[in-house]
C-alpha positions in Angstrom: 5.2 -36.5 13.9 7.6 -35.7 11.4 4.7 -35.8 8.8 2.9 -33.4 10.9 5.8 -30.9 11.1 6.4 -30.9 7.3 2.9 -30.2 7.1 2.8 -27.0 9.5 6.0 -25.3 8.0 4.3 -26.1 4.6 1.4 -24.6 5.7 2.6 -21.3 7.4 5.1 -21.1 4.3 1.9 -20.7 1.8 0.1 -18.2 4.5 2.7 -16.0 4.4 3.2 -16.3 0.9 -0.3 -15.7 0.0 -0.5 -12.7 2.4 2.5 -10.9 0.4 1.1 -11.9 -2.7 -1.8 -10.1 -2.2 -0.6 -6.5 -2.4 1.7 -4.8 -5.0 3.6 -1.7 -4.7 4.5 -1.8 -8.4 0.7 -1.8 -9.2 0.0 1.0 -6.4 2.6 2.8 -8.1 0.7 2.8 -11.4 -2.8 2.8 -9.8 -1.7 6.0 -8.1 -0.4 7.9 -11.7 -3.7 6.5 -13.3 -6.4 7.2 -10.8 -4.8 9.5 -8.4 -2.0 11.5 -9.6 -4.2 14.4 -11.1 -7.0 14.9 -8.2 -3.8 15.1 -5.8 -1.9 17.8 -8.0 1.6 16.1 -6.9 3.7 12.7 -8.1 3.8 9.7 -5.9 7.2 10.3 -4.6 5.5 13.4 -2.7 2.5 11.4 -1.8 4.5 8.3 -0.1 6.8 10.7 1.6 3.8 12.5 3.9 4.7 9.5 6.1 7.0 7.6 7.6 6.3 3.5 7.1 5.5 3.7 10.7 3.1 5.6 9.9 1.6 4.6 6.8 1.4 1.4 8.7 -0.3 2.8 11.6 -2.9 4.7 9.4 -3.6 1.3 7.5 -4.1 -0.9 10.5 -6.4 1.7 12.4 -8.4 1.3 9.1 -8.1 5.5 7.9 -6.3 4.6 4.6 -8.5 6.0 2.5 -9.1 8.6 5.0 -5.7 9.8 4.8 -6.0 9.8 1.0 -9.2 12.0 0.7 -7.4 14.7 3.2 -3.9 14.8 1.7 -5.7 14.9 -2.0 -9.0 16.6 -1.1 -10.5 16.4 -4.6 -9.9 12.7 -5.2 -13.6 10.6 -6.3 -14.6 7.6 -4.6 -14.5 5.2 -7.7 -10.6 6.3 -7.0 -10.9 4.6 -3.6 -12.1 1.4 -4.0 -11.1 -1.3 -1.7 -9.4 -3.0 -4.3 -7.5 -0.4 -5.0 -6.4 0.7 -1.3 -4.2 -2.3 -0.2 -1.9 -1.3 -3.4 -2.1 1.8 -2.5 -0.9 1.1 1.2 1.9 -1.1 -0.3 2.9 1.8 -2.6 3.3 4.6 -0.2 4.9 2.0 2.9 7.3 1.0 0.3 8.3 4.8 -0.7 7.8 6.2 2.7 9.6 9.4 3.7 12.2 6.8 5.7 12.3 4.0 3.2 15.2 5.4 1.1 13.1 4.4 -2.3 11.8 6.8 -5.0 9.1 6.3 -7.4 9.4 7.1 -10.6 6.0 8.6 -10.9 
């Protein structure tokens, strides 16, 4: 039993791990100034704060990420956008949100 439990913790520890592992706003920060800084016409800092985290987080879940991207920086390409791409963008603009209290420095 006490086998068991180790084994469950161990496993939920390495879930959540991997799961915050997998997106980087430090890399969305710099994937934004490389690929989308220009086509937007404003820095990241303006970018994250169109939203509250709330927000950003509802726009993510519901799937309109990239959506939101295309309307608040209407001349952005699609090689910009590629899935890869969006969950560091997501993590960069929750993580700068208009309530988070950070600034980027891009």
């Amino acid at each position: 039993m006490k086998l068991f439990k180790m084994m469950l913790v161990a496993m939920f520890a390495l879930s959540v791990a991997t799961t915050t592992a997998s997106a980087d706003a430090g890399k969305g920060q710099k994937l934004f100034s490389k690929k989308l800084k220009k086509a937007c016409g404003f820095s990241g800092a303006k970018f994250a704060s169109k939203h509250s985290q709330d927000e950003w987080e509802a726009i993510n879940s519901d799937g309109k990420f990239a959506d939101e991207v295309k309307k608040l920086c209407p001349s952005v390409k699609g090689k910009a956008l590629k899935k890869k791409y969006l969950k560091h963008y997501y993590d960069f603009a929750n993580e700068f949100a208009n309530d988070s209290g950070n600034v980027p420095s891009c």
